[in-house]
N, C-alpha and C positions, 0 to 999 in steps of 0.2 A: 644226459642231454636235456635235462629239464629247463635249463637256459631256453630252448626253444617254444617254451611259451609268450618268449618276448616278442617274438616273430606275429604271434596274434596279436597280443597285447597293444604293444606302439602304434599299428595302424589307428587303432580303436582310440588311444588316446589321442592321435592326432584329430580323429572326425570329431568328438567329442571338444578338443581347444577351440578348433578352427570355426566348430558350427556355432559356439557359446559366444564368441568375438565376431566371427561373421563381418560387417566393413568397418570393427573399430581399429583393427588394423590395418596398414598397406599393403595389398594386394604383393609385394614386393616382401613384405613379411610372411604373409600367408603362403607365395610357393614356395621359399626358402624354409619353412617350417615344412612344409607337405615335403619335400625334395628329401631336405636332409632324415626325419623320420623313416622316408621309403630308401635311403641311402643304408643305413643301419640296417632296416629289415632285408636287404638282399645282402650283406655281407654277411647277417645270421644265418639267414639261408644257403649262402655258400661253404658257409664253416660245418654247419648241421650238414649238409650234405657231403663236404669231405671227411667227418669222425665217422656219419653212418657206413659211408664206403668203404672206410678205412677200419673199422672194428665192430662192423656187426655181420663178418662176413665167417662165419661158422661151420668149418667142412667144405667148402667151399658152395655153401647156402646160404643166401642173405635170410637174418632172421625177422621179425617184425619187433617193433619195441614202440613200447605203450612208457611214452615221457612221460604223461602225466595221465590222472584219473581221479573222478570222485564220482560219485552217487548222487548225482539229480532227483529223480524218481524212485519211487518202490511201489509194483503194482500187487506183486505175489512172494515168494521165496526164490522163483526165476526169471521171472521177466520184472525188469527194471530199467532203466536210463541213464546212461552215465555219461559226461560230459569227460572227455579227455583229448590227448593228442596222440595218436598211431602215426611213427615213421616206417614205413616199408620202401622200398623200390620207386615206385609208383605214387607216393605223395611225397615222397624227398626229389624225386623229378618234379613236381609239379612244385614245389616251394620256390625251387631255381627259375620255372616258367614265370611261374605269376610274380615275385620279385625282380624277373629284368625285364619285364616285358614294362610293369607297372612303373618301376623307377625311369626307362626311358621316356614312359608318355610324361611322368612328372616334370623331367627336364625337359623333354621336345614343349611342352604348354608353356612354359615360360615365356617361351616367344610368343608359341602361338594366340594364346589368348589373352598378349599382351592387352592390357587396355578396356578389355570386352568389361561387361560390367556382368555384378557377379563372381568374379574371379575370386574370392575371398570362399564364397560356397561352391565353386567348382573343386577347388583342391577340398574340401571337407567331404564331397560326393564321392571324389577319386578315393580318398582315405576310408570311408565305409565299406566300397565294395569291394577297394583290396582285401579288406578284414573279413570282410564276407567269403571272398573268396578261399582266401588261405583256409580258413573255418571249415570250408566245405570241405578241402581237402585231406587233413589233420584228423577228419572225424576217425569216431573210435565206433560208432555204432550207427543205423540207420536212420534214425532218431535225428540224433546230433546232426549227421549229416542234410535230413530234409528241413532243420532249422534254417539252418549255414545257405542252405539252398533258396529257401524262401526270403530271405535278406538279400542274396545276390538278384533276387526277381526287384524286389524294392529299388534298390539302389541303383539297377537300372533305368528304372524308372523314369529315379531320377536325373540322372544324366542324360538317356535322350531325352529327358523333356525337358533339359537347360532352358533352352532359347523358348520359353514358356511364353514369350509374347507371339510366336508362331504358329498360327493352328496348325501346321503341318507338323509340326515338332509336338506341338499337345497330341493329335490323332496319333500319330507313330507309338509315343510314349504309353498311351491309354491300349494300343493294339498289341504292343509285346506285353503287355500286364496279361492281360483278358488273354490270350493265347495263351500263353504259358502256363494261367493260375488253369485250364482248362486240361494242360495235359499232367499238371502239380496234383490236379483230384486225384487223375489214375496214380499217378506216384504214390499218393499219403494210402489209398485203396490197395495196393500192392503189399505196402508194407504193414499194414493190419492185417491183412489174410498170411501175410507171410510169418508174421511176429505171431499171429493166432496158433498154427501149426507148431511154429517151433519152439516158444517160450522163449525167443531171445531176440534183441537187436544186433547183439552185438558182430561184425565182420569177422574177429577170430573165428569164434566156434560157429559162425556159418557156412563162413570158409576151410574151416576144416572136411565140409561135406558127410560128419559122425552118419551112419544110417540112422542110430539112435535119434540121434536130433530131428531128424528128416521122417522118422519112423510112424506119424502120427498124419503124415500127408499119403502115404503106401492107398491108394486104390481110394482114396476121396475124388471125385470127381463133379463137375456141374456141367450142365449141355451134354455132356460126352466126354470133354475136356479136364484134364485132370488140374488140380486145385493149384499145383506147384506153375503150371503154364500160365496159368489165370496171374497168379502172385508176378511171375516174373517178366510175363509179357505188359501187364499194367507196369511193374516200375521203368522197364523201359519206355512208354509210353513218354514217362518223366521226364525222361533223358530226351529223350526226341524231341520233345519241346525246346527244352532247352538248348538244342544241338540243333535246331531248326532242318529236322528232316522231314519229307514230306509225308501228308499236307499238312502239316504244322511248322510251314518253310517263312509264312507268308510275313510274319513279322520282320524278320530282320534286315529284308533290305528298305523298308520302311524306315529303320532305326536308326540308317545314314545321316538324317535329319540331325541329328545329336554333334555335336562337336568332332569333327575328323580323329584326334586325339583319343574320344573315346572310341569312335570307332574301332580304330587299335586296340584300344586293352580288353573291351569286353564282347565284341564279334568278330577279332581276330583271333586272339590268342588265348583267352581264357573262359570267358562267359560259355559259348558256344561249345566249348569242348568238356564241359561239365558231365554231357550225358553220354562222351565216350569215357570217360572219366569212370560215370557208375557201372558203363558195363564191364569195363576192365577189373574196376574193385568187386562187382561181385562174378566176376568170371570162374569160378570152379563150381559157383552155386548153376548159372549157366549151363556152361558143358555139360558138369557130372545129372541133374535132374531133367534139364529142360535143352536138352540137341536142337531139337525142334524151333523154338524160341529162337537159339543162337542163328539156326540158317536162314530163318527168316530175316530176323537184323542185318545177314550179309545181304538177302534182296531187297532191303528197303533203302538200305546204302546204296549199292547200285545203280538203283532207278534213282533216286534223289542225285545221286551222281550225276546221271548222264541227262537226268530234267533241268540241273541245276545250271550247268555246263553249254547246255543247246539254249538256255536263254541269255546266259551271259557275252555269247555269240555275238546277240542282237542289239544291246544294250550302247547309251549315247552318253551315260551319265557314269562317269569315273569310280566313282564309290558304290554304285550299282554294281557296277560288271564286277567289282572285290568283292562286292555282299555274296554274289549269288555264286563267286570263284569259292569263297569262305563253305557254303551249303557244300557245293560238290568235292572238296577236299575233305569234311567233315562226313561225305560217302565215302571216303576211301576209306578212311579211319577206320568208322562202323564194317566196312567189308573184312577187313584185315582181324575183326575180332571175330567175325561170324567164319572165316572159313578157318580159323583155330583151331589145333586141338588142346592136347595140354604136354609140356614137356617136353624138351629136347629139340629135335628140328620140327616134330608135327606142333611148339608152339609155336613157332615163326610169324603166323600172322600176328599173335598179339606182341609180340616183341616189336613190328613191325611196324603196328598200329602205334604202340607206345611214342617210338622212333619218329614218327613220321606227322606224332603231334607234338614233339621236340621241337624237329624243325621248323613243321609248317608254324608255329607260335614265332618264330625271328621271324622268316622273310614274310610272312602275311602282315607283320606288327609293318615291318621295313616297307612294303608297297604300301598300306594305310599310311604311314608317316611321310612315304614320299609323296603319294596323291597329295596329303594335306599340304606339303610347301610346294606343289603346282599350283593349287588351289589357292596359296596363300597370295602367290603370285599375280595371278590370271583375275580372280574372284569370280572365277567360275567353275563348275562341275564338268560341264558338257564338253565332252572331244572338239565341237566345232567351232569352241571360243582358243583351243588351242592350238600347237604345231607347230614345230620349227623352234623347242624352248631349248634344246640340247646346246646351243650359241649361247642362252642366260644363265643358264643353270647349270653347270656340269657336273657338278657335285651329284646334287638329285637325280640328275642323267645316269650317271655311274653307276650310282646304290640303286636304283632302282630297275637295272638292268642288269644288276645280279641277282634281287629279286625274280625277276620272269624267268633266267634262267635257271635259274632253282626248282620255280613250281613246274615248269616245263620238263624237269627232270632231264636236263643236261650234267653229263660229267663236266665239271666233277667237282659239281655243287651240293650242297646237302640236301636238296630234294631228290635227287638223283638215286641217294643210295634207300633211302627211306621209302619211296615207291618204287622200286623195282626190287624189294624186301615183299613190299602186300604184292604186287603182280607176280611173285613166282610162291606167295601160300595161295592168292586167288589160281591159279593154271593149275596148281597140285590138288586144289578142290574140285576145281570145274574148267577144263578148258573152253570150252564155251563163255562162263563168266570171265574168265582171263582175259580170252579177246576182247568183251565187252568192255572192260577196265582199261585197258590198252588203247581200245578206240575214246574213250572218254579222255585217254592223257592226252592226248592226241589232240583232243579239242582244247583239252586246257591250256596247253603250248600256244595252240593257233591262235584263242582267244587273247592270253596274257598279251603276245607281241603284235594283237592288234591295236591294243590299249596302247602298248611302246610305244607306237609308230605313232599312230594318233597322236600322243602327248606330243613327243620330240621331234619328230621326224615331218614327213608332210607337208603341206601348205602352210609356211607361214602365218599366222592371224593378226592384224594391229588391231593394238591396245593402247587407247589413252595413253598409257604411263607404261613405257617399257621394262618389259618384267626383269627381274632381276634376283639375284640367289642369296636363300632365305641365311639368316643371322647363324649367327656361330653357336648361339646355343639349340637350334633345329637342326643343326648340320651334324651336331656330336652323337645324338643317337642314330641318325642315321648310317653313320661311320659302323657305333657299334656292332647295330645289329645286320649290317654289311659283310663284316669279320666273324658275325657268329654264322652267319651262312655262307659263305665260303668254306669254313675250317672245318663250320658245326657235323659232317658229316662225315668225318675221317674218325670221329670218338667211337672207340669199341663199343658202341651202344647194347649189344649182346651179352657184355660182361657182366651188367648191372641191371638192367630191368628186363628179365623174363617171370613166363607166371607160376613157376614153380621155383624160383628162387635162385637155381645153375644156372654157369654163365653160360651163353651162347653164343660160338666163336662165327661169326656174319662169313657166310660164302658167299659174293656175286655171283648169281647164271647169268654166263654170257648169252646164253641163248635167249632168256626172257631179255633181260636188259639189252642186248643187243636189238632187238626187235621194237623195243619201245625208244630205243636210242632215236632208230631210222625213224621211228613216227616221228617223233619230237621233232627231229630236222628237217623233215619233209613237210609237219606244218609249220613248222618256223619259217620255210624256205615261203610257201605259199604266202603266208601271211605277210612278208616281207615283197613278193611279189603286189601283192592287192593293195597293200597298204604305208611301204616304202616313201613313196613320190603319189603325188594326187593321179587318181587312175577312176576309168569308169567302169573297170572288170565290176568293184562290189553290188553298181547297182545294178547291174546285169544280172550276175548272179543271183541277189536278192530278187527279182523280177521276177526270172523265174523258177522260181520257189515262191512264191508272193504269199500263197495261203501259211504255208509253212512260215515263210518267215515271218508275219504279221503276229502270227499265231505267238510265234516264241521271244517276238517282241511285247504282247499283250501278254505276258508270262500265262499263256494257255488259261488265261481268263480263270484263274484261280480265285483271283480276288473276286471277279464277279459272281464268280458259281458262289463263296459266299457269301456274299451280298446278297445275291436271289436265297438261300437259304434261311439266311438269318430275317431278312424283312419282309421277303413272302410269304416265306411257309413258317419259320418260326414266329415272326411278331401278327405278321397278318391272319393265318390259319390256328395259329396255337393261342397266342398271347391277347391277340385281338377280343376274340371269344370267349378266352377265359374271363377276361378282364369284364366282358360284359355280363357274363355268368355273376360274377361275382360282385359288381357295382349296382345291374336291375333286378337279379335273381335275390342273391345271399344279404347282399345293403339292402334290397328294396323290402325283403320280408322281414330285415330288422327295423329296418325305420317302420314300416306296418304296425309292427306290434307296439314301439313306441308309440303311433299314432293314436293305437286302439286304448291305449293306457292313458294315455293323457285326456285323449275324451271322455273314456269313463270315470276318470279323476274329477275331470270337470264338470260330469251329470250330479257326481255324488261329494261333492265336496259343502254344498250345503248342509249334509249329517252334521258337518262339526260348526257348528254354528258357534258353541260356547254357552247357549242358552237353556237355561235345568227344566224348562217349562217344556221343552222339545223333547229334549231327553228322555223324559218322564212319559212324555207324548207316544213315543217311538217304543219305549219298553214296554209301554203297556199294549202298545198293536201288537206287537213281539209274543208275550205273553197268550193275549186271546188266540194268536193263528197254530203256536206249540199246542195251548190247549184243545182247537177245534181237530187239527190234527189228531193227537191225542184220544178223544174222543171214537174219530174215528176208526183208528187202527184198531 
């Protein structure tokens, strides 16, 4: 499989053509190169993926295989750096992810940024960070991996800050940087104390879980806290950033700002799911040293869940309510790894979790795509500029209401089988946490087919220019990834990615899923009650709840608690102070002493006159005062 280096390779060359020519081409050249490139890399990706499935399945254990490998680095005789490409389970799903997710936004851009200017470096940005991405995935060791990582943080960058004449697209752009480099410390912090311990990056023999290896961390502790929690709770830290769980949530619904298009590929389906991504790849390091670490991960899902979830409730702005839909799905994920165990049926949640960032990567990409051809429509965001488009649009109407029913986990769509997987490892962990997750689907139903209804459904709105349904070439991915959620959910997903390598043959409990079924319908029903035909129920309700819901509309004033943080107490109380410290304090006593130096330059600068008569003058006072001295002593 060493052909699958190409898979990295060609993104790479494409960002490299496209950014060196930039508008010496047309824009009409530039996404047909970007298009066809990312055509190529997703049919490598589906070939890699059917030899891996098909012959690396040993005993009936998938094995790992290292395509390629070479020696980067050499620090010692054991700890080194290697650059390579590992197919396992788990990055042969993700190849499939990030190659259709990426390929459809290449072709859905066609249309959409027809025109825009720029377009020549928008297909060049798309081309970095799919290369980014893949990278990340592919990695062979830790290292490698926080490279790959740190390039998908850039490349985002770049992308929401396309529309760079916008200070809201500059502020957005500048705020996922500074977030993420901020939880990327504890990342890189992680993996030095972790590499310290064990003499190695690499995920093989980490994941092997040897005591030997791990021998060297046995009863080191700091606080109290043993040194392995410390290593593995900071790399999550990582991941959380990137995966925007809370309070490191606060960037990416900011990040809408960016092109609809990217919205899709790097806060639906791929970016964000990075840092369930590392806890999966290092999940036996997880489980087997740090239990503890793991359960907390499920309660920080949770709550990021059900915060995530209670504000998208609220939300007016269509891409909003996807952002912070994206956060609370990206809790379920995280819960389905933390209530894991390893093996058999006690692995289910991570099977589950794997499964369920499958799915959510189509119909999330599918609702981002569809918002963008409402939007392309309307040119607007806001539910209140829309209503009643299901008459212009039907296409968008259709794919986008297999979407909702998907994440709302209706049979018998592929959200359906993928979250009622994590709510019966969540209920076998914790029934309490169960219910909790259950109540949270529950919102996510209600919320999705508020969005629906809002879009399609409702009061009519006139528009200058009656909207009308977007071009054939925004309607073909749509279609796609319409098809892949629908079907996507009927794939023996159990046969192929568990975390010990056996296949795991999927049972439905009717009893869980039956019980999340009735939620699902029940707020569907509601939702469709409140928000069907124009109605005064919501603002009643809204009323009264007014603090609550003000609150979950001002997303629980997150942003401001750091804003008061950052410019009160950090720049004003820390920074302010130091700065003065160090400008009238530490400058003022060095310019002193320059001062003091140059005036006595200037007392004594007649000594050097040049004149032998002085000289002579001066040696000789010299002279008598050593001598009287002298004398004296």
């Amino acid at each position: 499989m060493s052909y699958s280096i190409f898979i990295l390779l060609l993104p790479l060359l494409s960002f490299v053509i496209l950014g060196l020519v930039d508008s010496k081409w047309s824009p009409r050249i530039a996404g047909t190169i970007g298009t066809l490139v990312l055509t190529t890399v997703a049919v490598l990706s589906y070939f890699t993926a059917w030899e891996y499935f098909t012959t690396a399945n040993i005993g009936g254990n998938y094995q790992s295989i290292t395509a390629f490998q070479t020696e980067w680095l050499r620090f010692s005789d054991k700890l080194h750096i290697d650059l390579g490409i590992l197919l396992d389970p788990i990055s042969v799903m993700m190849l499939v992810v990030i190659s259709t997710v990426s390929l459809m936004v290449h072709i859905y851009s066609l249309g959409y940024m027809h025109g825009e200017k720029g377009f020549q470096r928008y297909y060049a940005f798309l081309s970095l960070f799919t290369f980014s991405m893949l990278g990340l995935v592919i990695a062979t060791n830790l290292f490698q991996m926080y490279i790959f990582w740190e390039l998908v943080g850039v490349s985002s960058y770049l992308l929401i800050g396309f529309y760079y004449s916008k200070p809201e697209a500059l502020a957005a752009a500048k705020k996922a940087f500074i977030v993420t480099r901020f939880a990327d410390l504890g990342f890189l912090i992680g993996i030095l104390i972790l590499s310290f311990y064990t003499k190695t990056f690499d995920f093989g023999i980490l994941n092997s879980c040897d005591a030997n290896v791990f021998a060297s961390t046995a009863g080191v502790s700091f606080m109290g806290i043993s040194v392995m929690s410390w290593a593995m709770a900071l790399i999550f830290i990582g991941g959380a950033g990137k995966s925007a769980m809370f309070p490191l949530h606060i960037w990416l619904p900011d990040a809408m700002e960016g092109p609809t298009p990217v919205s899709a590929l790097i806060h639906a389906a791929t970016m964000v799911v990075a840092g369930v991504f590392l806890v999966a790849r290092l999940f036996p390091v997880y489980f087997t040293y740090t239990p503890e670490v793991l359960h907390g991960i499920a309660y920080i899902g949770a709550f990021t869940s059900l915060f995530a979830a209670a504000i998208a409730c609220t939300q007016t702005d269509i891409k909003r309510v996807l952002a912070y839909s994206t956060i609370s799905q990206i809790g379920f994920m995280m819960v389905g790894l933390g209530v894991s165990g390893m093996g058999g049926h006690h692995g289910l949640g991570y099977m589950a979790s794997m499964f369920h960032l499958f799915t959510h990567a189509m119909f999330k990409a599918l609702l981002f795509l569809g918002a963008g051809s409402v939007i392309h429509a309307v040119h607007s965001n806001e539910m209140s500029k829309m209503g009643g488009l299901r008459k212009y649009m039907p296409v968008t109407h259709i794919t986008f209401l297999i979407a909702c029913l998907a994440i709302a986990g209706v049979w018998s769509f592929s959200g359906f089988f993928s979250k009622d997987e994590i709510l019966s490892a969540t209920f076998e962990f914790s029934p309490y946490l169960g219910t909790a997750m259950t109540f949270i689907a529950g919102l996510t139903a209600f919320y999705m087919f508020r969005l629906y209804f809002g879009i399609f459904w409702g009061k009519e709105t006139k528009h200058h220019h009656t909207p009308h349904e977007s071009s054939l070439v925004m309607l073909i991915p749509l279609i796609v990834l319409a098809t892949a959620t629908i079907f996507g959910g009927w794939i023996p997903f159990g046969e192929f990615v568990t975390n010990d390598g056996l296949p795991y043959e999927i049972h439905i409990d009717w009893t869980v899923a039956g019980i999340s079924l009735a939620v699902a319908v029940f707020s569907i029903a509601l939702a469709t009650i409140m928000y069907r035909k124009e109605s005064s129920l919501p603002d009643k309700i809204s009323s009264s709840i007014s603090v609550l819901f003000k609150a979950a509309y001002r997303k629980f004033y997150i942003d401001e608690i750091y804003l008061f943080i950052t410019k009160k107490i950090v720049f004003k109380l820390i920074a302010a102070p130091t700065g003065w410290i160090d400008k009238k304090i530490v400058g003022g006593t060095m310019d002193g002493m320059a001062s003091v130096t140059q005036w006595t330059s200037a007392q004594i600068k007649g000594l050097q006159s040049g004149k032998i008569q002085s000289y002579s003058y001066l040696i000789l006072i010299g002279t008598l005062i050593i001598a009287a001295i002298a004398m004296f002593i």
